[in-house]
ROGULO-194141 format. One line per 3 residues: number of its first residue (from 1); their letters; for each residue x, y, z of N, C-alpha, C. Coordinates in nm, 2 decimals, decimal comma, always signed. Layout:
// ROGULO-194141
NUM) a) X Y Z X Y Z X Y Z; ...
This chain:
// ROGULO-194141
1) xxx) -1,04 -1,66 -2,50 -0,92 -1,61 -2,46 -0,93 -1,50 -2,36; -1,04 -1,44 -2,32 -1,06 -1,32 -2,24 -1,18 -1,36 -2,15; -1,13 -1,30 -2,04 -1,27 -1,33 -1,94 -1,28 -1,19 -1,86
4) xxx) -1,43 -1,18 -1,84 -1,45 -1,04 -1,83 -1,50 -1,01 -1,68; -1,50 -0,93 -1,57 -1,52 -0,88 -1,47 -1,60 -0,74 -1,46; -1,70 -0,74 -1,40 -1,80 -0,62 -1,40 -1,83 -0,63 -1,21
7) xxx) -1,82 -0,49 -1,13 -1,91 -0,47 -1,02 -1,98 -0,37 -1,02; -2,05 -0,38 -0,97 -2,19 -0,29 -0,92 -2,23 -0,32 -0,81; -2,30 -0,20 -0,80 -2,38 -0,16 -0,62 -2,51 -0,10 -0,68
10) xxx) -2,62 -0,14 -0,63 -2,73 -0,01 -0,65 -2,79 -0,03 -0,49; -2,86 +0,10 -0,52 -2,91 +0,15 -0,42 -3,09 +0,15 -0,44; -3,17 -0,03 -0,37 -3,26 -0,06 -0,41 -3,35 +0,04 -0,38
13) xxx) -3,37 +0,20 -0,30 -3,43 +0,31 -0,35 -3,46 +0,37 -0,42; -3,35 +0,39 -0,54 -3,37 +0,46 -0,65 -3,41 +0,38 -0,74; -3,53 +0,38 -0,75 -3,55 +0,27 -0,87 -3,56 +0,35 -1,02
16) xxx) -3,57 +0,44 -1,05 -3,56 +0,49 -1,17 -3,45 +0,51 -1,20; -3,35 +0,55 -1,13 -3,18 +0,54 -1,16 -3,12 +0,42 -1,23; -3,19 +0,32 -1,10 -3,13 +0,19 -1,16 -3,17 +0,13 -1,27
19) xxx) -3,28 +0,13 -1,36 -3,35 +0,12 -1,40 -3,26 +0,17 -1,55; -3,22 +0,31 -1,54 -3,10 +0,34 -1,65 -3,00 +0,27 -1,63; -2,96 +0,21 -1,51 -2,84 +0,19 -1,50 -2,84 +0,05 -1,55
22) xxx) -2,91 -0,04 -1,51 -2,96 -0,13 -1,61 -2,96 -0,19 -1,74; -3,05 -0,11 -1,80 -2,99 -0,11 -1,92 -2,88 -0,04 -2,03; -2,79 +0,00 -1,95 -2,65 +0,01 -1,98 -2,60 -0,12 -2,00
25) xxx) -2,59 -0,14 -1,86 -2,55 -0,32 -1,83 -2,55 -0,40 -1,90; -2,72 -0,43 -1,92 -2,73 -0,52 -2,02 -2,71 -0,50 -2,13; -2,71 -0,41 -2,20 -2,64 -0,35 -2,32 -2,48 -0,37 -2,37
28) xxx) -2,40 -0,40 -2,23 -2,25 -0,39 -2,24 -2,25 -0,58 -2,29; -2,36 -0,61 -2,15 -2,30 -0,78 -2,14 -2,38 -0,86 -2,30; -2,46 -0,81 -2,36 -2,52 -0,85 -2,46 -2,43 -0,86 -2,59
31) xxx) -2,33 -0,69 -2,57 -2,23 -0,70 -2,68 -2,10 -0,80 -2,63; -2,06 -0,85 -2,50 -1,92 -0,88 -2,46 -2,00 -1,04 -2,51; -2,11 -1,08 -2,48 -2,16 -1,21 -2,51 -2,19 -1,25 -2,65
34) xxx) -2,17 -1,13 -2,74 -2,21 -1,21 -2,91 -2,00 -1,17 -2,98; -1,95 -1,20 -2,88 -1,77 -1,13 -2,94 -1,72 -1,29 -2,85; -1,66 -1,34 -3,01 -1,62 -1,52 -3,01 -1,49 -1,44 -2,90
37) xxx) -1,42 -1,38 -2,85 -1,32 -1,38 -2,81 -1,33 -1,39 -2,66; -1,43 -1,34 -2,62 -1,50 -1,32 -2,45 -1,52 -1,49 -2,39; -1,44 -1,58 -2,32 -1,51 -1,64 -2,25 -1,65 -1,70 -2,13
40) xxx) -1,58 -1,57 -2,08 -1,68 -1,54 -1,92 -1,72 -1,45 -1,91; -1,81 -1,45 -1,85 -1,84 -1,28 -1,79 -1,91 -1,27 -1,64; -1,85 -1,25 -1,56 -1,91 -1,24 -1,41 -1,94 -1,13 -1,33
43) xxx) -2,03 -1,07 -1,35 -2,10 -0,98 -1,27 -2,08 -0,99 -1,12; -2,04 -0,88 -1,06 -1,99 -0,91 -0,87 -2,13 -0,80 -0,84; -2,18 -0,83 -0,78 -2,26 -0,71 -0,73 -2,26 -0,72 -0,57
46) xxx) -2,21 -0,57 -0,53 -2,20 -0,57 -0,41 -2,29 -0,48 -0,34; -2,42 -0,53 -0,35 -2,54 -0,50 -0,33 -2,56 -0,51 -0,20; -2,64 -0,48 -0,11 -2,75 -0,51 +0,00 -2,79 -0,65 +0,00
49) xxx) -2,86 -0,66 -0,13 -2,96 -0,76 -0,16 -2,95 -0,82 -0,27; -2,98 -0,95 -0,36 -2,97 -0,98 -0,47 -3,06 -0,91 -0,56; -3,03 -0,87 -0,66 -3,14 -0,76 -0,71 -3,13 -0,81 -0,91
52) xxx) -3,07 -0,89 -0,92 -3,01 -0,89 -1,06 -3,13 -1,07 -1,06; -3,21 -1,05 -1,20 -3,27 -1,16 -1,24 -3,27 -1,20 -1,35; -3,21 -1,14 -1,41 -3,23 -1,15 -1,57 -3,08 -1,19 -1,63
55) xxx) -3,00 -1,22 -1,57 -2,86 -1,26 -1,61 -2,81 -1,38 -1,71; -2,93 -1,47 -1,60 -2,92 -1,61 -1,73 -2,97 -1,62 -1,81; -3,03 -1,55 -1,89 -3,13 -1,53 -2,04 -3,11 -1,46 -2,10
58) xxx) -2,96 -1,42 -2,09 -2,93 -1,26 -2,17 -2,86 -1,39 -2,30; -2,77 -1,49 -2,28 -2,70 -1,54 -2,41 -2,71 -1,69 -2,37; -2,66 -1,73 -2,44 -2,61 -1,88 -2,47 -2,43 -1,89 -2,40
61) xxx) -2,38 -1,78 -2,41 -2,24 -1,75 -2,32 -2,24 -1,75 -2,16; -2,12 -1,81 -2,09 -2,17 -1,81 -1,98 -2,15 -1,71 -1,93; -2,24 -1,65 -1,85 -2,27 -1,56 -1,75 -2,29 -1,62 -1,61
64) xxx) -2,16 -1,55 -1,48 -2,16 -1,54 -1,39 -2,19 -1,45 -1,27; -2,29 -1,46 -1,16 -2,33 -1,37 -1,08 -2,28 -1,38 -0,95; -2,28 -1,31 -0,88 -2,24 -1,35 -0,75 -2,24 -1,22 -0,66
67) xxx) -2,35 -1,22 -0,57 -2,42 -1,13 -0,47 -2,29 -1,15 -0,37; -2,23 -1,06 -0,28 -2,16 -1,00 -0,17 -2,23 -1,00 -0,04; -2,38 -0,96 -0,07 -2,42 -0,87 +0,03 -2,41 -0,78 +0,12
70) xxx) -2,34 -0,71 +0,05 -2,24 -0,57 +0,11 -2,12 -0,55 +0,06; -2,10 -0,44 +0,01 -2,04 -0,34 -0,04 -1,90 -0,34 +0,02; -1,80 -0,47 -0,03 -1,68 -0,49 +0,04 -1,57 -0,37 -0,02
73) xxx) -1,61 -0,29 -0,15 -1,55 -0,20 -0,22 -1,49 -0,25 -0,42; -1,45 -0,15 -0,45 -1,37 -0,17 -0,59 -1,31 -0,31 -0,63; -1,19 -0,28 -0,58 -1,10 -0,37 -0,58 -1,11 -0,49 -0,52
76) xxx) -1,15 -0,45 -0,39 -1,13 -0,63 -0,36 -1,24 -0,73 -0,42; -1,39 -0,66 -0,47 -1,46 -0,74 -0,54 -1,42 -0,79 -0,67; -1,31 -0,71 -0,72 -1,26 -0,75 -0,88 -1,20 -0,90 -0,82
79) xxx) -1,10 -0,85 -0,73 -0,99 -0,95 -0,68 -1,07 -1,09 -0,69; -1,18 -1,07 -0,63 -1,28 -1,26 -0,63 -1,28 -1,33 -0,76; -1,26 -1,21 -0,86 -1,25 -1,35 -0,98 -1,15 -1,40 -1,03
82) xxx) -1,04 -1,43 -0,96 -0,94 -1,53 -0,95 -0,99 -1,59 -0,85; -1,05 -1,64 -0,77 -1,14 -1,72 -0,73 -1,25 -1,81 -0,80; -1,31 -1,72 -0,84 -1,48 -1,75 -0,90 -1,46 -1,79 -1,05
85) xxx) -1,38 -1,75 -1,11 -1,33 -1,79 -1,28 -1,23 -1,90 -1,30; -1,20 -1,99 -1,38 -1,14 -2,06 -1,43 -1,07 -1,92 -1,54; -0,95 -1,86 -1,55 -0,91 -1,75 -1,61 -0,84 -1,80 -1,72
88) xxx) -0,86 -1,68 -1,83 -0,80 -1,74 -1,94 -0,64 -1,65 -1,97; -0,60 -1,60 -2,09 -0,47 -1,54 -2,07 -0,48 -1,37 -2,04; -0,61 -1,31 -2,06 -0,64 -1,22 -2,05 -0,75 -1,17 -1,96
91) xxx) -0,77 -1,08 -1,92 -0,91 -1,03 -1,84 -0,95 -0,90 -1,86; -1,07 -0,85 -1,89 -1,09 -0,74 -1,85 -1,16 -0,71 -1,72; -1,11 -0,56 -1,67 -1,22 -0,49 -1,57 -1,33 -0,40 -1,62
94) xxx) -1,40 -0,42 -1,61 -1,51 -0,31 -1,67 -1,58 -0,25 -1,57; -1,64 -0,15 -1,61 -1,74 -0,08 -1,52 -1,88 -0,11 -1,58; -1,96 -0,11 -1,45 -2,09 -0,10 -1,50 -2,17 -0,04 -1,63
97) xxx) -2,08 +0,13 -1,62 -2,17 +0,17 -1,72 -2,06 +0,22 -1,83; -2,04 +0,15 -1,91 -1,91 +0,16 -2,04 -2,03 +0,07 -2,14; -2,01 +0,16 -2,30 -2,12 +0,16 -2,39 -2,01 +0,16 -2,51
100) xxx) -2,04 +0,03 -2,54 -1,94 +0,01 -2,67 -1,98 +0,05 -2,79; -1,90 +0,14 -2,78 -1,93 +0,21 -2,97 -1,87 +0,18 -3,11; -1,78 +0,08 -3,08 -1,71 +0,02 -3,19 -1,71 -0,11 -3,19
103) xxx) -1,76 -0,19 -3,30 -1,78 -0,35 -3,32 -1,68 -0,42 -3,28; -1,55 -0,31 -3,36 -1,40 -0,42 -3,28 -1,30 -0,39 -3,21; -1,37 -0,31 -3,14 -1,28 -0,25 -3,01 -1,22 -0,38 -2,94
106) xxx) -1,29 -0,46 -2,87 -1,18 -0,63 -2,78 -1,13 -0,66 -2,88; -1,17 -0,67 -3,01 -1,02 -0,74 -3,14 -0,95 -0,64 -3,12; -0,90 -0,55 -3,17 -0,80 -0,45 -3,16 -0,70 -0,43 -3,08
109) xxx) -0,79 -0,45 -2,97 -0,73 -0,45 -2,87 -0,61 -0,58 -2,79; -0,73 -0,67 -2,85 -0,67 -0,84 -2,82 -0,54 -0,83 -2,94; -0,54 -0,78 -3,05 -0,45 -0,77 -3,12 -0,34 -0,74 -3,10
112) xxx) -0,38 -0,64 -3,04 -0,27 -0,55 -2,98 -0,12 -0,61 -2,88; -0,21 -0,64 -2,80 -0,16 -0,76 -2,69 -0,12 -0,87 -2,73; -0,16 -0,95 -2,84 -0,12 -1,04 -2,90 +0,03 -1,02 -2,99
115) xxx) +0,02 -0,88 -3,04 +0,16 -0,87 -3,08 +0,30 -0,78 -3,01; +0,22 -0,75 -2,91 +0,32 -0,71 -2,81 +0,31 -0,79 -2,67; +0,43 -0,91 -2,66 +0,39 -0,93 -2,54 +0,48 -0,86 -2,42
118) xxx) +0,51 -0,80 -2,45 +0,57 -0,67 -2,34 +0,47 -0,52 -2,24; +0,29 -0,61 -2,36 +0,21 -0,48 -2,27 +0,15 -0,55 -2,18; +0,11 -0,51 -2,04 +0,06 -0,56 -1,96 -0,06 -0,51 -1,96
121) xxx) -0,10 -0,42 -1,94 -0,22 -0,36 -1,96 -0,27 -0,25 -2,06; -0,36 -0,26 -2,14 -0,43 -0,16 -2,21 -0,58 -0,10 -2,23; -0,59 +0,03 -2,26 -0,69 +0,04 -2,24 -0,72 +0,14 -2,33
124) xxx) -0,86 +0,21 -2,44 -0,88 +0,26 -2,55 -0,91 +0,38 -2,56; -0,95 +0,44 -2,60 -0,97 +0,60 -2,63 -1,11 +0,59 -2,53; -1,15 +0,70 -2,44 -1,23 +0,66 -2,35 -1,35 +0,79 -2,40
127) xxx) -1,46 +0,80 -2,45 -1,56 +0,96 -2,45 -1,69 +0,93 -2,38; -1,72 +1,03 -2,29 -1,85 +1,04 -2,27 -1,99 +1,01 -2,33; -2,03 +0,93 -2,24 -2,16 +0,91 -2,30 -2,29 +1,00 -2,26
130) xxx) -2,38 +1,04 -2,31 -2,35 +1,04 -2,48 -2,34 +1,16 -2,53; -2,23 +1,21 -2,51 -2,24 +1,37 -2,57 -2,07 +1,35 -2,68; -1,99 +1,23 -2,63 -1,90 +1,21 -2,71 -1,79 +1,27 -2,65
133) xxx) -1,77 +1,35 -2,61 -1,62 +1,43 -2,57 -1,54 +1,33 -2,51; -1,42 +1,33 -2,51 -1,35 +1,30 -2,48 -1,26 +1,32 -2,33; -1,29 +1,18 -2,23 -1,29 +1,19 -2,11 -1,06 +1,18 -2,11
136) xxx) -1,02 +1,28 -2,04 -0,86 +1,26 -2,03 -0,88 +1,20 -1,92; -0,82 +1,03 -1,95 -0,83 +0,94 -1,85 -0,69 +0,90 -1,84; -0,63 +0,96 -1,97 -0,49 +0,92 -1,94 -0,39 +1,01 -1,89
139) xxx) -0,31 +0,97 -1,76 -0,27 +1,02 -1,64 -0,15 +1,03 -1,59; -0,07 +1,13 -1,56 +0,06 +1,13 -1,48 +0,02 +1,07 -1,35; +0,16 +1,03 -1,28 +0,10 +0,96 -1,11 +0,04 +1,08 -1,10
142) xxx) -0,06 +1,10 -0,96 -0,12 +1,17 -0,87 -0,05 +1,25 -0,81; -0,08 +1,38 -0,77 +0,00 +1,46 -0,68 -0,09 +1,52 -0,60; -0,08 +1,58 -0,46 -0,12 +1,65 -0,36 -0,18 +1,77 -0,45
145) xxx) -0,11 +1,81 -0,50 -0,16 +1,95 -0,59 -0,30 +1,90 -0,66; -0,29 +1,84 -0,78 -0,37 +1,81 -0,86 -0,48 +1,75 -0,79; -0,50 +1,65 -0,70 -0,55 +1,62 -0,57 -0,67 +1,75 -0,53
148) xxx) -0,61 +1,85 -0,47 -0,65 +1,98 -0,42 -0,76 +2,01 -0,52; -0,69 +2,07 -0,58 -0,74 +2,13 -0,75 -0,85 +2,07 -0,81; -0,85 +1,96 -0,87 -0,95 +1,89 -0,88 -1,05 +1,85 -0,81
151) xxx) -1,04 +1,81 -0,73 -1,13 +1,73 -0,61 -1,20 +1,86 -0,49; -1,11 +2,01 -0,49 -1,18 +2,09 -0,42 -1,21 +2,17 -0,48; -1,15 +2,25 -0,58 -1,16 +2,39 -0,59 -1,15 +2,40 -0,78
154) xxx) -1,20 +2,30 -0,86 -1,17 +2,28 -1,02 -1,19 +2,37 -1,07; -1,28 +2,55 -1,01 -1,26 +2,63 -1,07 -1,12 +2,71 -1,14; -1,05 +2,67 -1,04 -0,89 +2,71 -1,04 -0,83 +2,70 -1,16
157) xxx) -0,87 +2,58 -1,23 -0,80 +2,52 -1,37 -0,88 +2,59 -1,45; -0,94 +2,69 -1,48 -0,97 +2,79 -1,57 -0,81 +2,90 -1,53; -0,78 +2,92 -1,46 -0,62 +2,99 -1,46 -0,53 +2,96 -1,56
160) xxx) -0,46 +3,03 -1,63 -0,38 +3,04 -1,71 -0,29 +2,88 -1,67; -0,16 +2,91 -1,51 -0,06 +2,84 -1,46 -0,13 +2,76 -1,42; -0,23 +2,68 -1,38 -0,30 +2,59 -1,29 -0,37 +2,47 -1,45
163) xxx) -0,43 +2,56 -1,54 -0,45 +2,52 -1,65 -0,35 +2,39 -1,72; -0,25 +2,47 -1,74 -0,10 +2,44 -1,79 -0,08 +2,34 -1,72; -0,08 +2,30 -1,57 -0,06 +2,18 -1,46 -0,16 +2,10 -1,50
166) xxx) -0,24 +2,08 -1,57 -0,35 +2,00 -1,54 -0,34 +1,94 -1,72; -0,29 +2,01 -1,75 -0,30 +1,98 -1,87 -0,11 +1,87 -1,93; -0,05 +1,90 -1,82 +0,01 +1,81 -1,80 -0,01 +1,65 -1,76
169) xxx) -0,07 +1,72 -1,62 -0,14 +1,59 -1,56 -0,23 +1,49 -1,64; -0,33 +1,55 -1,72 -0,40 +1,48 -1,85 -0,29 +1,42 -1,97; -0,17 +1,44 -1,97 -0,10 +1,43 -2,05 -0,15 +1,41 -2,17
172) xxx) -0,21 +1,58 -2,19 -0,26 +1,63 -2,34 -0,16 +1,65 -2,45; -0,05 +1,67 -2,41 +0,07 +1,69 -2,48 +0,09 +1,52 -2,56; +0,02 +1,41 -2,52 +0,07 +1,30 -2,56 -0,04 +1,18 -2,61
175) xxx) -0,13 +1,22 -2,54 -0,25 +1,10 -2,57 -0,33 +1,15 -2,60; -0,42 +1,08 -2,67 -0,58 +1,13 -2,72 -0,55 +1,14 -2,85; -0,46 +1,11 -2,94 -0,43 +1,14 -3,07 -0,41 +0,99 -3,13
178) xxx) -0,32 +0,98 -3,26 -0,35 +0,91 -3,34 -0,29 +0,76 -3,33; -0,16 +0,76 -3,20 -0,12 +0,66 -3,20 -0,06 +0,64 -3,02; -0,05 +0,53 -3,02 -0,03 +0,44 -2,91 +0,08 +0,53 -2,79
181) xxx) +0,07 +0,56 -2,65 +0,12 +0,57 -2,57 +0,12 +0,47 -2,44; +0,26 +0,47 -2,36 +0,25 +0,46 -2,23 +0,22 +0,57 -2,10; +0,16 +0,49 -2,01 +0,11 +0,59 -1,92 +0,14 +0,52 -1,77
184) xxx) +0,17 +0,58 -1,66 +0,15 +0,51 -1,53 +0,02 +0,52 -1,45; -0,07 +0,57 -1,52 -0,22 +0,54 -1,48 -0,37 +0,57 -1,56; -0,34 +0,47 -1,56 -0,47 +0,44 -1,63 -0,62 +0,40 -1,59
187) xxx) -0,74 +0,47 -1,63 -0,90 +0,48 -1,55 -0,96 +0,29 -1,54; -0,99 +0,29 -1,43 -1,05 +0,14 -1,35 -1,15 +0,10 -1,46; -1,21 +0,23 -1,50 -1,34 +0,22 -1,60 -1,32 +0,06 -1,68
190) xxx) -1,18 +0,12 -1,72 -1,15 -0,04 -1,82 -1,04 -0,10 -1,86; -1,02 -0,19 -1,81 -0,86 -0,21 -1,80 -0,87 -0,32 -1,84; -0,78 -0,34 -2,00 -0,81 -0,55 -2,04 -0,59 -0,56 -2,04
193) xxx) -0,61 -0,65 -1,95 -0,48 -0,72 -1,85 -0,45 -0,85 -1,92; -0,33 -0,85 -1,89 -0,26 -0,99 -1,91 -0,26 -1,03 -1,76; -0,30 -1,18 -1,80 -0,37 -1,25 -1,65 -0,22 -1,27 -1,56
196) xxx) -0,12 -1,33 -1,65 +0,02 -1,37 -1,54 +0,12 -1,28 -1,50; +0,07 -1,11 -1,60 +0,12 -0,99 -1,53 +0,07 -0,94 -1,42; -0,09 -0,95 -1,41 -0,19 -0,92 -1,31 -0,15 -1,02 -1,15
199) xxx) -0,13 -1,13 -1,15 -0,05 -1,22 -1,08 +0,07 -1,22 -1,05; +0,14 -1,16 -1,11 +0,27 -1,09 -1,03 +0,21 -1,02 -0,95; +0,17 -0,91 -0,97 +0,18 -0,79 -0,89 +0,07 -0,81 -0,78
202) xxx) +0,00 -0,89 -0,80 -0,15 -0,94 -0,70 -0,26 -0,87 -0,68; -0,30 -0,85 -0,85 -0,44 -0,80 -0,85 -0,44 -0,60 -0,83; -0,56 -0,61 -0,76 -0,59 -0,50 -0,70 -0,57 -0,45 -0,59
205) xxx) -0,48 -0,38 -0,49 -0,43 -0,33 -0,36 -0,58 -0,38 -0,30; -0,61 -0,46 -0,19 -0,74 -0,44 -0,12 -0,76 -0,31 +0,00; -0,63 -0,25 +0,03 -0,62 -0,15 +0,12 -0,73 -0,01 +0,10
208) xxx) -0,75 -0,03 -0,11 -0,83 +0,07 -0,10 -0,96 +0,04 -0,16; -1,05 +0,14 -0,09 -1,19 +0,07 -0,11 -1,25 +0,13 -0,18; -1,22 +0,24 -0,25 -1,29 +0,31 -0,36 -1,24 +0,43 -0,36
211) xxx) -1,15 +0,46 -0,55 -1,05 +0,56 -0,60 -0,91 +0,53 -0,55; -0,85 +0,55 -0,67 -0,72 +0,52 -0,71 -0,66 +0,38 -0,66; -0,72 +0,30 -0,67 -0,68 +0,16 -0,69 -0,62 +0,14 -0,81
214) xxx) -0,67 +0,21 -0,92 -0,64 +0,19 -1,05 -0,49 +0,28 -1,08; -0,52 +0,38 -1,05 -0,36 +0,42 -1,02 -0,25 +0,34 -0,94; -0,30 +0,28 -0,84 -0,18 +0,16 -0,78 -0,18 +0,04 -0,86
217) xxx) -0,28 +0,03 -0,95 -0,24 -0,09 -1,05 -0,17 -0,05 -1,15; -0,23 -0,02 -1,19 -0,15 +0,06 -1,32 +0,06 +0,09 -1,31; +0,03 +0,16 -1,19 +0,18 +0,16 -1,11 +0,27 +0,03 -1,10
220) xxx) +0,19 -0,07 -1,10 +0,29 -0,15 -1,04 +0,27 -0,20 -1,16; +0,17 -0,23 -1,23 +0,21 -0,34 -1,38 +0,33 -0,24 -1,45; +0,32 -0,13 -1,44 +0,50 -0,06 -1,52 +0,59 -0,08 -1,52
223) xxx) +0,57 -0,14 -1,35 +0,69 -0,18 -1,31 +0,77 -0,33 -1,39; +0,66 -0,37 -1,41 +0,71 -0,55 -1,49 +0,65 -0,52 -1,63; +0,59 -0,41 -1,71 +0,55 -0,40 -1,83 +0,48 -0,30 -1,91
226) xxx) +0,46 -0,26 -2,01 +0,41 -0,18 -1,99 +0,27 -0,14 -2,05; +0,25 +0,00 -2,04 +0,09 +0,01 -1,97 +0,03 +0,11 -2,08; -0,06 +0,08 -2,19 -0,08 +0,16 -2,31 -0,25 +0,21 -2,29
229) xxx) -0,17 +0,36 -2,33 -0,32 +0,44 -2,38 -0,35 +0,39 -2,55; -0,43 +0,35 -2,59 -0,43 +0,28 -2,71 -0,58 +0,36 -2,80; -0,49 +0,47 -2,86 -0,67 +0,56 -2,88 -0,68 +0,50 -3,06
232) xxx) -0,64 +0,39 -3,08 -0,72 +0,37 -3,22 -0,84 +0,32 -3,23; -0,88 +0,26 -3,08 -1,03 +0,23 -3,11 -1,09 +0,29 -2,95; -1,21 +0,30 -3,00 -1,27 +0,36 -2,83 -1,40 +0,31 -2,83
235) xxx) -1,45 +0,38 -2,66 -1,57 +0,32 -2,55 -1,59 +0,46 -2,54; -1,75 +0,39 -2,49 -1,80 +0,54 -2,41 -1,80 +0,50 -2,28; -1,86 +0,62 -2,19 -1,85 +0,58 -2,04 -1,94 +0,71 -1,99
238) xxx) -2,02 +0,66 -1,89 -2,09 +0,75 -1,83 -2,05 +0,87 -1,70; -1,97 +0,78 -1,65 -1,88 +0,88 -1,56 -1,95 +0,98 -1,48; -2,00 +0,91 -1,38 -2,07 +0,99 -1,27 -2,02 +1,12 -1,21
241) xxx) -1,92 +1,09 -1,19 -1,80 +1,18 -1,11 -1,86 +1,20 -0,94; -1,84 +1,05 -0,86 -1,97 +1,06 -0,78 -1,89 +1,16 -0,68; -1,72 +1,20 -0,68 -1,68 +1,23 -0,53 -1,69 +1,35 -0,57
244) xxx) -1,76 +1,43 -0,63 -1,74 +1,52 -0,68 -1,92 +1,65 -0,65; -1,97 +1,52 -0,63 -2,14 +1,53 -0,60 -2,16 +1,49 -0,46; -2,07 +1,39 -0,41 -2,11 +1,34 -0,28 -2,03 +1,33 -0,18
247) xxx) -2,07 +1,42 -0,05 -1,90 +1,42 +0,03 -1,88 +1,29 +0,12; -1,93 +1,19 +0,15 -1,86 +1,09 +0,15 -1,79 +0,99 +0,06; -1,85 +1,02 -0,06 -1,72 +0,97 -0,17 -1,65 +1,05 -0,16
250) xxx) -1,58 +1,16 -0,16 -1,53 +1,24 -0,14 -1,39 +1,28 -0,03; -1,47 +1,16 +0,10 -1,38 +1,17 +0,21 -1,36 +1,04 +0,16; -1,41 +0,95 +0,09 -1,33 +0,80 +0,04 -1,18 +0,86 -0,03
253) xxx) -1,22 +0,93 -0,15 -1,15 +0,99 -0,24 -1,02 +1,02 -0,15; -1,03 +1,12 -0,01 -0,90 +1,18 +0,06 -0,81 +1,05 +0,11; -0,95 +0,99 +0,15 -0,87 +0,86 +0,21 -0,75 +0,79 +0,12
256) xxx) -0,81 +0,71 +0,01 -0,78 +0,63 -0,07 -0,62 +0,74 -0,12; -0,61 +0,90 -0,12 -0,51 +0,96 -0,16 -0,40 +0,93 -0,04; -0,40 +0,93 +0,07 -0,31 +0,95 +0,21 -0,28 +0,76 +0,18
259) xxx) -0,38 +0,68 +0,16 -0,36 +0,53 +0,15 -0,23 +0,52 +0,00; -0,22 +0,62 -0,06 -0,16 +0,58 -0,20 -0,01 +0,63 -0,12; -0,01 +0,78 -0,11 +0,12 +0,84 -0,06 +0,14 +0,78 +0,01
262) xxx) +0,15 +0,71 +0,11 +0,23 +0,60 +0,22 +0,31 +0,52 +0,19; +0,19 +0,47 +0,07 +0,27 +0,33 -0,02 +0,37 +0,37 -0,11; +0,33 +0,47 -0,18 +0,42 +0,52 -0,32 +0,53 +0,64 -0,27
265) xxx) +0,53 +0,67 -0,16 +0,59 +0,84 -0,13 +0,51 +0,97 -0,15; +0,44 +1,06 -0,10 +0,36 +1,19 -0,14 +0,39 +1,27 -0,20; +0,38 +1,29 -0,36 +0,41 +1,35 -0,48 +0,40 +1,50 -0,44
268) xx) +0,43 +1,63 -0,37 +0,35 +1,75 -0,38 +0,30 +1,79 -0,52; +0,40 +1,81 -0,62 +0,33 +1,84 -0,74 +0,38 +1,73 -0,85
């Protein structure tokens, strides 16, 4: 009933990096391949070079690969698997490094979906790997403010009034607790979709090539249905925070924001 999508990039330099990163991977696709609910699973890697050899011997489930050879971005590599898949009613997006901590987190979830056909997208209680805390992935739209704040100057949100904004923006007042919300954006990290809601709206924006794609998805599946923070079961996630460490993700990050405001209108706060 569910077919799953994973991309990655490594950078055949770092080989001890990848090396963790790795066995994350295999760790995720070993649990999505012994869960009767998962049909597919296709790995996009938008690598340099083909680098992945160990794919076909991980299960008896199929597993799909498929090298880029270059780094086309986020979203449009998801986009390929309505191409590359025969899709079933459901899909997930996953990231590379998400570490399943609950045996029935896809049931729950598939459950979920199964008895509301009014959600289009959901997605679970999300914590850090592995120290456990709890990542606020669940999100008001984006604003120029919170933008600033976060992405320049995150000291700020130690402030009393700046605090209080952000704490909005996480919409702490609402999720992370014991039962089900909607939200207008929700983290790329992991997103399991209804396939003929995903097909209205047409996938992933390809305009952006990395950050907040998932906010313009998220956006527009609201629009035809709706979109749940669902914290009764949860994932871990590694969460690099790469634009945060590196200033050309960083100048991606500004881009992908000026690419959202055009389309959606520019929120100040």
């Amino acid at each position: 009933m569910i077919t799953v999508s994973l991309v990655t990039y490594r950078n055949k330099f770092d080989v001890f990096d990848n090396k963790k990163k790795d066995n994350i991977l295999k760790n995720s696709i070993l649990f999505l391949s012994n869960d009767e609910l998962i049909s597919k699973i296709l790995i996009i890697d938008n690598s340099a070079e083909k680098i992945f050899s160990w794919t076909n011997d991980l299960s008896k489930k199929v597993i799909y690969y498929f090298n880029n050879g270059k780094n086309i971005g986020f979203g449009k590599a998801h986009n390929l698997t309505a191409q590359l898949l025969n899709l079933s009613k459901y899909h997930i997006f996953l990231n590379p490094d998400i570490v399943f901590s609950k045996l029935d987190c896809i049931k729950k979830l598939y459950e979920e979906m199964e008895n509301n056909s009014n959600i289009g997208l959901i997605q679970p209680l999300i914590k850090s790997y592995p120290k456990g805390d709890i990542q606020k992935l669940c999100k008001r739209n984006p604003s120029l403010f919170i933008q600033i704040i976060r992405g320049f100057t995150p000291k700020l949100v130690k402030f009393k009034s700046i605090r209080k904004y952000n704490y909005f923006y996480q919409m702490e007042d609402l999720a992370y607790k014991d039962k089900p919300i909607t939200s207008s954006y929700l983290s790329g990290c992991f997103m399991f979709c209804r396939v003929d809601k995903l097909n209205q709206v047409n996938w992933f924006d390809e305009r952006y090539f990395m950050y907040l794609e998932d906010a313009d998805l998220t956006r527009k599946l609201s629009l035809i249905s709706k979109c749940v923070h669902y914290p009764l079961t949860e994932i871990m996630h590694v969460w690099e925070k790469g634009s945060h460490k590196n200033l050309k993700l960083k100048f991606e990050a500004i881009i992908s924001f000026f690419k959202y405001s055009i389309k959606w209108g520019i929120k100040i706060i």
